[in-house]
TIVORO-64807 format. One record per residue: residue in three letters; z, y, x of N, C-alpha, C in turn. Coordinates in nm, 2 decimals. Example, Ala and Ser with C-alpha at 12.3 -4.5 7.8 and 13.67 -1.06 7.14 Angstrom:
# TIVORO-64807
SITE     r       nz       ny       nx      caz      cay      cax       cz       cy       cx
SITE   ALA     0.78    -0.57     1.32     0.78    -0.45     1.23     0.78    -0.33     1.32
SITE   SER     0.71    -0.22     1.28     0.71    -0.11     1.37     0.79     0.00     1.29
END
This chain:
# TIVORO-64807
SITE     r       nz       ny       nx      caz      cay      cax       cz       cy       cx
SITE   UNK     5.62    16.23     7.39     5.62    16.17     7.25     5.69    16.04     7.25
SITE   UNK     5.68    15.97     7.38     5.77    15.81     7.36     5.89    15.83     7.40
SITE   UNK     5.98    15.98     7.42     6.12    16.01     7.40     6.13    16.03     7.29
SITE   UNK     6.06    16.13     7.18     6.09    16.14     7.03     6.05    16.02     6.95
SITE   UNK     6.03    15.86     7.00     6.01    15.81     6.91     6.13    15.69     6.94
SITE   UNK     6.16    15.73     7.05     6.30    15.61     7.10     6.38    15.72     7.04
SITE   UNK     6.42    15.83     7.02     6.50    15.92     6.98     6.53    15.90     6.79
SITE   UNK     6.41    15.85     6.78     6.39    15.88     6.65     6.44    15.72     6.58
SITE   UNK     6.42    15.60     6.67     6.47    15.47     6.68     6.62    15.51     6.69
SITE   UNK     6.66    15.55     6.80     6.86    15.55     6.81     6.85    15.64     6.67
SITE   UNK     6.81    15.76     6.62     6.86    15.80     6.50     6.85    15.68     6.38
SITE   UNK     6.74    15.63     6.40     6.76    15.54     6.25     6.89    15.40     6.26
SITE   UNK     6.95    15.36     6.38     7.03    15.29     6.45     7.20    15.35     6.41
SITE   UNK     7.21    15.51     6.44     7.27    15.57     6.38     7.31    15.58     6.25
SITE   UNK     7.20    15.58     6.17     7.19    15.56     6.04     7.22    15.46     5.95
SITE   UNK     7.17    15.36     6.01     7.21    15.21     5.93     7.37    15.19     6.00
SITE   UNK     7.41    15.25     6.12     7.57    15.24     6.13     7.64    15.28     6.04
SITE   UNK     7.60    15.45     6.00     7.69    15.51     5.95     7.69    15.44     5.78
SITE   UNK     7.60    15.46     5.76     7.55    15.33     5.59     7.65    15.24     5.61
SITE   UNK     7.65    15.11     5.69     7.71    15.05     5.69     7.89    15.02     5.76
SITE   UNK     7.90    15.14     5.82     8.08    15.19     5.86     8.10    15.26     5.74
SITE   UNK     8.06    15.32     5.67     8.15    15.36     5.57     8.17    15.27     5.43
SITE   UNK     8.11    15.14     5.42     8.17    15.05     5.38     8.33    14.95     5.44
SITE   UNK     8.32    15.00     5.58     8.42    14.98     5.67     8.59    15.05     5.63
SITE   UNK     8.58    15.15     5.59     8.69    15.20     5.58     8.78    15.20     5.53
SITE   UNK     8.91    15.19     5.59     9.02    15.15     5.46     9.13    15.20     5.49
SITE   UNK     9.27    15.16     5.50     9.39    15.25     5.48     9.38    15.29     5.62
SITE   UNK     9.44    15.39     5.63     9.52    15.47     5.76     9.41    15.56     5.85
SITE   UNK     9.31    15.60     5.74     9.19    15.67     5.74     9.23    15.80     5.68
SITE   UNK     9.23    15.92     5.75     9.35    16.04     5.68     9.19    16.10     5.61
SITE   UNK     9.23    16.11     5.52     9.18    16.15     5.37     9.04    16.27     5.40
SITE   UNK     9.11    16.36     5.54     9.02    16.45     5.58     8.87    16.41     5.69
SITE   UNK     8.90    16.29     5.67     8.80    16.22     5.77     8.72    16.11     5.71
SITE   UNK     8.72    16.06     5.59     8.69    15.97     5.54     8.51    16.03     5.51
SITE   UNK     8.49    16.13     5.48     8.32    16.18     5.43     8.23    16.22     5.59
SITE   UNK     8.33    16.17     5.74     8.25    16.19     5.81     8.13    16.07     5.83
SITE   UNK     8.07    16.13     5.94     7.93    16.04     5.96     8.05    15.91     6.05
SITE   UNK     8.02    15.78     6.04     8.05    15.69     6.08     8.02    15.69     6.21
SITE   UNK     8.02    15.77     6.35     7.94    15.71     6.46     8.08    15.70     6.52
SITE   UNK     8.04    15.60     6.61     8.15    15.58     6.74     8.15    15.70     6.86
SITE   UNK     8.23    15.72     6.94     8.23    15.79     7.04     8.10    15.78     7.17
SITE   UNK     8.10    15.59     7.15     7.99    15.52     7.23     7.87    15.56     7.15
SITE   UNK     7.83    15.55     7.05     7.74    15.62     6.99     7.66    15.74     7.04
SITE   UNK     7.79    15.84     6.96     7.75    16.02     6.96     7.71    16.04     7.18
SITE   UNK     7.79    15.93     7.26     7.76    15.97     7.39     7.61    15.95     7.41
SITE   UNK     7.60    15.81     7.38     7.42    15.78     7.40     7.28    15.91     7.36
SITE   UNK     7.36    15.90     7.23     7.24    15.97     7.14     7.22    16.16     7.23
SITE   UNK     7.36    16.21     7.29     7.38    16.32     7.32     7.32    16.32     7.47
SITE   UNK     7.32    16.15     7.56     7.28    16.15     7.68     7.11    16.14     7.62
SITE   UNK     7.05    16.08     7.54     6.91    16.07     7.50     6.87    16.19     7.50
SITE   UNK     6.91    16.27     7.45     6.85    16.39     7.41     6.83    16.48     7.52
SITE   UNK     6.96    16.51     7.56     6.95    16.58     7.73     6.86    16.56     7.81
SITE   UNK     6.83    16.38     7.81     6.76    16.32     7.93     6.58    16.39     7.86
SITE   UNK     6.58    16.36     7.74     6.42    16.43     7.73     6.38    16.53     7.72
SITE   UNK     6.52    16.63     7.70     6.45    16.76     7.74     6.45    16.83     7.90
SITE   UNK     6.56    16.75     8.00     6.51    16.78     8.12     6.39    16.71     8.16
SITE   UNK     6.32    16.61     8.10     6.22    16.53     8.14     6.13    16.63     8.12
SITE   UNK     6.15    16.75     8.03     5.97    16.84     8.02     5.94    16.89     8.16
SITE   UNK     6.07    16.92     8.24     6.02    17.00     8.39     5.99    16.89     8.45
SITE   UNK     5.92    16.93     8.55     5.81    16.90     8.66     5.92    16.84     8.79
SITE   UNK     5.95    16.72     8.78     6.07    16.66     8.93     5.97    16.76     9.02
SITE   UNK     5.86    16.76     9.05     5.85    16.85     9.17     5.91    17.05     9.19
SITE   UNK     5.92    17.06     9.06     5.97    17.15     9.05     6.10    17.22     9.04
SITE   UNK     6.17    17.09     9.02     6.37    17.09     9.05     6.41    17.13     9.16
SITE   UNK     6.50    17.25     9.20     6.50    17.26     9.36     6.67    17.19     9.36
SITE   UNK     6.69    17.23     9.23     6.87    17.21     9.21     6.89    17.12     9.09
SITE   UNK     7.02    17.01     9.13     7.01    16.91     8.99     7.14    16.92     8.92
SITE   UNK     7.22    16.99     8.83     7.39    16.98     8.82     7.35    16.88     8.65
SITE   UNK     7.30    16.80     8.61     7.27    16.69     8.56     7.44    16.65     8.57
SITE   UNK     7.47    16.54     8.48     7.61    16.52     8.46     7.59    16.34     8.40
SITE   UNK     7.47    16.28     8.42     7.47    16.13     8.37     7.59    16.09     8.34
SITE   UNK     7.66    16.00     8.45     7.73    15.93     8.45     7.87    16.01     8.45
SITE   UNK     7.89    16.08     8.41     8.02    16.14     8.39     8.04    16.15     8.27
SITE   UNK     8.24    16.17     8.23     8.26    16.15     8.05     8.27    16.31     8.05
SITE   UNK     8.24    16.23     7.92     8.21    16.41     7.84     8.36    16.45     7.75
SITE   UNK     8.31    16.58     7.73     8.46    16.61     7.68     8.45    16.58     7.53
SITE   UNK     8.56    16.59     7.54     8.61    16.56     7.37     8.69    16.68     7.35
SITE   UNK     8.63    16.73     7.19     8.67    16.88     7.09     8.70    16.80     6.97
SITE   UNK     8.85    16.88     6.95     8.93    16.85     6.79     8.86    16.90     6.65
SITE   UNK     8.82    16.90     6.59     8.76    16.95     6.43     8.82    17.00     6.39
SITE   UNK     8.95    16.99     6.38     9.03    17.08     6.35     9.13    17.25     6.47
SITE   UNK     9.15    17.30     6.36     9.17    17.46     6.44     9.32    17.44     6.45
SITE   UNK     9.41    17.33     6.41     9.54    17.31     6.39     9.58    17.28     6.59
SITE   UNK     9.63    17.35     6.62     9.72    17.34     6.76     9.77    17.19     6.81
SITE   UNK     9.85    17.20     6.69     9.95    17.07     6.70     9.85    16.92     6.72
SITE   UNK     9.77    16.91     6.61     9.70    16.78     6.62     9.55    16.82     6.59
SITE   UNK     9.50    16.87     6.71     9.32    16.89     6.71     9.24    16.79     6.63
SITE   UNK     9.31    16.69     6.64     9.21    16.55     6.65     9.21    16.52     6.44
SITE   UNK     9.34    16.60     6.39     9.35    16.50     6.27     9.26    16.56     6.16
SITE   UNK     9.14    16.61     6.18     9.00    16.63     6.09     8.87    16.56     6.17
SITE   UNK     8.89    16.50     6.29     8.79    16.44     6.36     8.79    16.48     6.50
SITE   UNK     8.69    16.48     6.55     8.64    16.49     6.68     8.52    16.50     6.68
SITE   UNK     8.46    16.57     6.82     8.30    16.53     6.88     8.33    16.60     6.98
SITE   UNK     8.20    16.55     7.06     8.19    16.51     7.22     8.07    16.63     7.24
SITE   UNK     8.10    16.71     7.38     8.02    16.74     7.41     7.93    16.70     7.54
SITE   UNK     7.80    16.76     7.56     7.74    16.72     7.69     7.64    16.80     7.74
SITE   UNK     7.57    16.76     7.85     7.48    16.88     7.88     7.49    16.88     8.03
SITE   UNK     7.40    17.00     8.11     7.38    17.00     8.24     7.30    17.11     8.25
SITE   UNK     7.24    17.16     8.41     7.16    17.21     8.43     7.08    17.17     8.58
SITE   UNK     6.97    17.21     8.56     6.88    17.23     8.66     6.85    17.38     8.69
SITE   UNK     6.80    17.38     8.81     6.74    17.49     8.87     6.60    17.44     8.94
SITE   UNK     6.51    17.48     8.85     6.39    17.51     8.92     6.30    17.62     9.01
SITE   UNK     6.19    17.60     9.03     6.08    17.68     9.08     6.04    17.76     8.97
SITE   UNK     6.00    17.91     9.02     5.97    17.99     8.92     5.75    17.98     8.88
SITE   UNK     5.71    17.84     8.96     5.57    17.78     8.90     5.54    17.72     8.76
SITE   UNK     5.68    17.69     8.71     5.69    17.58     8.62     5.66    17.71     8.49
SITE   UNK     5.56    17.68     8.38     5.53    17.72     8.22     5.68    17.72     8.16
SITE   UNK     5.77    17.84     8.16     5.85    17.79     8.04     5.82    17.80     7.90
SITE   UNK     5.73    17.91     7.88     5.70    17.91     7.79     5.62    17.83     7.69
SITE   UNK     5.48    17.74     7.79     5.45    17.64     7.69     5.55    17.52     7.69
SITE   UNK     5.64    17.50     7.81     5.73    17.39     7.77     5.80    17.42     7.68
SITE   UNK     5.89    17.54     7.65     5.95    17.55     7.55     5.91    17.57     7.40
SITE   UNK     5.79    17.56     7.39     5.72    17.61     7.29     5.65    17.42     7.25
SITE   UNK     5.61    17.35     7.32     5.63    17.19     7.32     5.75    17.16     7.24
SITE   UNK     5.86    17.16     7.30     5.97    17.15     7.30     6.03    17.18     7.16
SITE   UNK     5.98    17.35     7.09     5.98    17.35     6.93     5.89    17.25     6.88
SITE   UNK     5.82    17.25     6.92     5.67    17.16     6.80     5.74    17.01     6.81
SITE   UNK     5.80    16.96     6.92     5.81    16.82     6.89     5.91    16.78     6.82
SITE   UNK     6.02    16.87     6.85     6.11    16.85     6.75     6.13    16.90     6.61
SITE   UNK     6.08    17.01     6.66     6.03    17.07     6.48     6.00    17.00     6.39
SITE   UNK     5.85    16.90     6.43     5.80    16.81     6.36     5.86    16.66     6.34
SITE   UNK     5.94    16.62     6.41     6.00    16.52     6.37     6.09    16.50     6.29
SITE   UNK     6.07    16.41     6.18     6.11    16.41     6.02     6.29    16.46     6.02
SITE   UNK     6.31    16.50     5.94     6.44    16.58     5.94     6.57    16.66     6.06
SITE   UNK     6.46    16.67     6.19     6.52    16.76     6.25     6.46    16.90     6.22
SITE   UNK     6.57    16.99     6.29     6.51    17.11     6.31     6.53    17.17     6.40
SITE   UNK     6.46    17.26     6.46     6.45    17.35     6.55     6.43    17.48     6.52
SITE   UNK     6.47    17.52     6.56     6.49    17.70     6.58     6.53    17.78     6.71
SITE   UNK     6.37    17.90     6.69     6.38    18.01     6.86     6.58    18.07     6.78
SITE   UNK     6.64    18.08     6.97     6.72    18.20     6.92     6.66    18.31     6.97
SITE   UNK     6.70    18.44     6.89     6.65    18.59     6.94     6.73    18.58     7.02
SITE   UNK     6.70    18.60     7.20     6.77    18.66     7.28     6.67    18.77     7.37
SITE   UNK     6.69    18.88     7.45     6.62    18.95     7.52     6.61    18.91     7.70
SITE   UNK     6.67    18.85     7.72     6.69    18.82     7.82     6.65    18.64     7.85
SITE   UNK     6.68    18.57     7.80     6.61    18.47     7.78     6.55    18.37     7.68
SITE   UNK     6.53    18.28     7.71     6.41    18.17     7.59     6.54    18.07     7.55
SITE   UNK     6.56    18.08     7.47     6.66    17.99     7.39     6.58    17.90     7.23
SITE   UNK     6.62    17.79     7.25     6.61    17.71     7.17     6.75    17.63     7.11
SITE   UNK     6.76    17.60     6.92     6.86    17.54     6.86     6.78    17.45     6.82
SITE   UNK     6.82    17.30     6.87     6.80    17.20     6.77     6.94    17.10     6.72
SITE   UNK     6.85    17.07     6.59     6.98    17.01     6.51     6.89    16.88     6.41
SITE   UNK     7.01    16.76     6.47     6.95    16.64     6.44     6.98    16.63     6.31
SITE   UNK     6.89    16.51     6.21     6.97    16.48     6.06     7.15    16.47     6.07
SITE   UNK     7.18    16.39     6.17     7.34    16.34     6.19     7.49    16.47     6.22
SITE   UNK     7.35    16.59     6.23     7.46    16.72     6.31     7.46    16.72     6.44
SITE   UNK     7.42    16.62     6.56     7.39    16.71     6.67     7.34    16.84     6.66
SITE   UNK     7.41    16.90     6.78     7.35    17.04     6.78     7.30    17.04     6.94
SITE   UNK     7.21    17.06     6.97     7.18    17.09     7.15     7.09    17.22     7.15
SITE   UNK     7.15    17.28     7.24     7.09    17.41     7.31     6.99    17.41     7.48
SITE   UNK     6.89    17.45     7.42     6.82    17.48     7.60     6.77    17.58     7.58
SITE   UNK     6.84    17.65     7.69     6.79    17.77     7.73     6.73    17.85     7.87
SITE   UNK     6.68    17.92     7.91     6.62    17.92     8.04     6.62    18.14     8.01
SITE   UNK     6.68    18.16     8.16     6.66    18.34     8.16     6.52    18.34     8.18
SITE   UNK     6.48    18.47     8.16     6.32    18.53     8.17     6.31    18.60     8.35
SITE   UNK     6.46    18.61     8.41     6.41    18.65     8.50     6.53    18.56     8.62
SITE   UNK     6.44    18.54     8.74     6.51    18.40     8.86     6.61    18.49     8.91
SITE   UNK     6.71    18.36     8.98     6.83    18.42     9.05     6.75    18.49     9.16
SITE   UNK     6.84    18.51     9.27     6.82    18.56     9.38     6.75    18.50     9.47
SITE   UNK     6.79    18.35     9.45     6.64    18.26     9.54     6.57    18.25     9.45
SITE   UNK     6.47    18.33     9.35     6.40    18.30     9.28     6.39    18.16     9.20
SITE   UNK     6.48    18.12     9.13     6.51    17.97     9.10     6.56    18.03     8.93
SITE   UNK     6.51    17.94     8.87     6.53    17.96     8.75     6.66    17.87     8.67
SITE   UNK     6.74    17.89     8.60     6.85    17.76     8.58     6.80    17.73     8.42
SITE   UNK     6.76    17.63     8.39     6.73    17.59     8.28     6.90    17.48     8.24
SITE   UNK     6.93    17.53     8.09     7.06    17.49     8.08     7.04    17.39     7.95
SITE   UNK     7.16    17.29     7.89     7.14    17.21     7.81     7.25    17.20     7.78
SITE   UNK     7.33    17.25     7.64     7.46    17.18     7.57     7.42    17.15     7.49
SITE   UNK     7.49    17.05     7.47     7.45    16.96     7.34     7.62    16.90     7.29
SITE   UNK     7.62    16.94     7.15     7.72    16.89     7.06     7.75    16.77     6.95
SITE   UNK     7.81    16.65     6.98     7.81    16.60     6.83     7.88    16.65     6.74
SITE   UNK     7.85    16.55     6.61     7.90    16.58     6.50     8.03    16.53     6.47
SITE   UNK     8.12    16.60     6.41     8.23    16.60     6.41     8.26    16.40     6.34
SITE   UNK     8.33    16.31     6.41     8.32    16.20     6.34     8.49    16.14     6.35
SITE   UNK     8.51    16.03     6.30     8.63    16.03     6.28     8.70    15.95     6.38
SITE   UNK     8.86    16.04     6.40     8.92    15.96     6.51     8.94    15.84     6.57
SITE   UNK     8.89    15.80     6.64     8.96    15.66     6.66     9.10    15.60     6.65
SITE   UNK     9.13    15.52     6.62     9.31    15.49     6.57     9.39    15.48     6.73
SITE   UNK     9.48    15.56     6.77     9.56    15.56     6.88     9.48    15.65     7.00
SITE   UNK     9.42    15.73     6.95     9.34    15.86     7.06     9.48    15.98     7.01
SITE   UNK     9.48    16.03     7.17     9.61    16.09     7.13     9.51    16.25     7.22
SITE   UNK     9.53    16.37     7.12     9.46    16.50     7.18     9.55    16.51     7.32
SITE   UNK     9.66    16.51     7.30     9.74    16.59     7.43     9.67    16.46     7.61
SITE   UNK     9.66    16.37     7.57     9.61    16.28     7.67     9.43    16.24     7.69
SITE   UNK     9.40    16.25     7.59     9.27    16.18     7.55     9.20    16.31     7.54
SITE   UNK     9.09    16.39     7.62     9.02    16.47     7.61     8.90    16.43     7.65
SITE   UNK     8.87    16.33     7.75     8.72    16.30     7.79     8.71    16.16     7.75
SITE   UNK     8.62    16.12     7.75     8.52    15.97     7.73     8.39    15.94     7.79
END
C-alpha cells in the first residue's frame, strides 16, 4: 500500500507539471504535439521505473532464483507517429520493464489478484485481467496513459521456474527540441 501511495504522490507531481507546462508552450511546438500530456522524458522514466519496482516488489526476494530487472539502464525511446521519415514529429514515449524468474512456491494467483484490487482501486487508474489460456496477465493504465503489463505462464520452464514479466509504456509526450529519431533512441 505505501508503493500506491508514493505512486499516487509522483502521479499528482505529474499532474501539477503537466497543468503547469502547458502554460509553457510556445512557438516551434508542431501543432501535432501541443494537446500532449506535458511530462519530461525524466519524468515518464521515474514514474515507469516506480511502477515496475512495485509490482516486482509483490514476489517473495526469497523466491527469485533469476533477476533480468533493467534499473539502471536507458530505456528505449518509440516515435508516435507511424511516419518512417520522422517518428518523433507527433511525440514520443519511453518504454521499460524486466523480468524475474522465480520458484514455482510463490501464490500467483493471490498476488495477481492483490495486484488487480490495488490498482483497480486507486482513484482513476484501471486495471484489467487479459483473457489468456496459458497465462495470468494483467493491463494497467494510469490517469496520464501509462500502460504496464505483468504477466506470469500457468505452467514453469524446464527448471521449474516461473518468468514473471513487466512492460510498461508511457504516454505519448512531446519531443524535446533537437532529439533527432535516427540518433536518439534510448534515454
Amino acid at each position: 500500500m505505501i508503493a500506491a501511495q508514493r505512486l499516487t504522490s509522483v502521479t499528482a507531481a505529474l499532474i501539477v507539471a503537466a497543468s503547469v507546462g502547458g502554460c509553457a508552450m510556445g512557438d516551434g511546438v508542431p501543432a501535432s504535439q501541443r494537446d500532449l500530456p506535458q511530462i519530461t522524458l525524466a519524468e515518464s522514466k521515474e514514474f515507469l521505473r516506480l511502477v515496475d519496482a512495485d509490482l516486482f516488489a509483490r514476489f517473495p526476494v526469497e523466491q527469485i532464483v533469476q533477476d533480468y530487472r533493467r534499473p539502471n539502464e536507458k530505456n528505449t525511446i518509440m516515435g508516435c507517429s507511424d511516419d518512417l521519415e520522422d517518428p518523433y514529429k507527433d511525440g514520443l514515449y519511453l518504454t521499460d520493464g524486466g523480468a524475474i524468474y522465480v520458484s514455482d512456491a510463490v501464490d500467483f494467483q493471490g498476488i495477481f489478484d492483490q495486484i488487480f484490487e490495488d490498482y483497480n482501486s486507486n482513484k482513476d487508474w484501471d486495471a484489467a485481467w487479459i483473457s489468456r489460456q496459458d497465462e495470468l496477465e494483467i493491463n494497467i493504465l494510469s490517469p496520464e496513459g501509462y500502460s504496464i503489463y505483468i504477466s506470469v505462464p500457468i505452467s514453469p520452464n524446464e527448471d521449474d521456474e516461473f518468468r514473471v514479466s513487466v512492460h510498461s509504456f508511457g504516454p505519448c509526450i512531446p519531443t524535446p527540441p533537437g532529439l533527432n529519431a535516427a540518433t536518439d533512441f534510448e534515454y
